[in-house]
Residue, then its C-alpha position, 0 to 999 in steps of 0.5 A: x196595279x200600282x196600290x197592289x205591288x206598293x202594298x204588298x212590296x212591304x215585308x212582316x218585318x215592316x212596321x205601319x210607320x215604314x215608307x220606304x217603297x221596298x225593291x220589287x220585281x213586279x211586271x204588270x201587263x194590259x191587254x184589251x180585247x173585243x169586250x173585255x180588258x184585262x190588267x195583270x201583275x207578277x211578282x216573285x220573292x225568295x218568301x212568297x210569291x202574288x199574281x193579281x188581275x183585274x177582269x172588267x168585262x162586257x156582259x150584255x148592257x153591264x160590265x162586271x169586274x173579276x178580282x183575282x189575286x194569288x199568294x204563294x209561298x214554297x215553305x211555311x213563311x211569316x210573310x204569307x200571313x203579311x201578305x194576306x193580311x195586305x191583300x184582305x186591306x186593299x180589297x175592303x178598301x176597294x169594297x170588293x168582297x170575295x170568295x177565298x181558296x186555299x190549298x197546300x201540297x206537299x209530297x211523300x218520297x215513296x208510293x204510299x199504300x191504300x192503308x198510310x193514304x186513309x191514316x193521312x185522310x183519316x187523321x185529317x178529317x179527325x182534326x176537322x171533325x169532319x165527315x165524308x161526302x164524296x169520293x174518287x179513284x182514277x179508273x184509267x191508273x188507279x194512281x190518283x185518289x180524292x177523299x172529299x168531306x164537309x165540315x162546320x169549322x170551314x164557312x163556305x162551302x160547294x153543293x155537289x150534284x145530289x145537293x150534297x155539300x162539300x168544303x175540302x178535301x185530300x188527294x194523293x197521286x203517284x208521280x212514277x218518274x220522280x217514286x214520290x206521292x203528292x198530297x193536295x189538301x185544299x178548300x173549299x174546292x180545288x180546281x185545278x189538275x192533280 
């Protein structure tokens, strides 16, 4: 935990020859349970934002360490690419090699039409040369939707059901309270509620 908030307290504004320990407001935790011991830390800025765990635990006559750090960041930020670049440093170092995700959301200040949501989905898969795999409408409201596919420009991927891949993907879901469409785009997989 220590290696990771000194690592990442660094800014993009940091040259290799800085040694100054930045201010940071990291909060680290340790739990032990039955079987299993986690360690976590937090630390929230202005720029960007990280949450790191470190999993070990109990699976039969081994034990198996989880790795899993987060980046954030509620704009575009020049620090984000900093931080990635520190995080994939302190991984190699560890010779922990992982699976990445990412995704990015962002919202439209009205209810979109059936016609703009597939412009957007359309104009996305056209960037990524990409083809369609699979799709999804909310029965119940009819206010979520998921435009999925796969393309050869994105390395990993998911394999649905019918063996089919799928690397990324697009939604869009109505928020009636606050009269905005939120967007997700994301790969390989988002996995987490719309």
């Amino acid at each position: 935990l220590d290696e990771v908030i000194v690592q990442l307290s660094h800014n993009v504004d940091c040259s290799k020859l800085c040694t100054k320990l930045h201010p940071n407001h990291a909060v680290s935790h340790f739990t032990a349970k039955h079987e299993e011991i986690i360690a976590a830390t937090n630390e929230k800025q202005d720029m960007a934002a990280y949450s790191f765990e470190l999993k070990n635990k109990a699976l039969g006559d081994k034990r198996v360490s989880y790795y899993k750090l987060k980046l954030s960041g509620s704009t575009v930020s020049s620090n984000m690419q900093n931080l990635y670049d520190r995080a994939k440093k302190i991984f190699a170092s560890w010779k922990v090699q992982g699976e990445e995700m990412f995704y990015a959301k962002a919202s439209v200040r009205k209810e979109l039409t059936d016609e703009e949501r597939r412009t957007y989905k359309e104009q996305l898969f056209k960037a990524l040369e990409a083809k369609d795999t699979n799709y999804y409408k909310d029965d119940y409201s009819g206010k979520t939707e998921v435009y999925y596919g796969f393309t050869k420009k994105v390395k990993a991927y998911i394999k649905e059901a019918d063996g089919q891949k799928t690397n990324f993907q697009i939604s869009f879901t109505y928020d009636e309270v606050n009269q905005c469409t939120r967007i997700i785009v994301a790969t390989p997989f988002y996995n987490q509620p719309f």
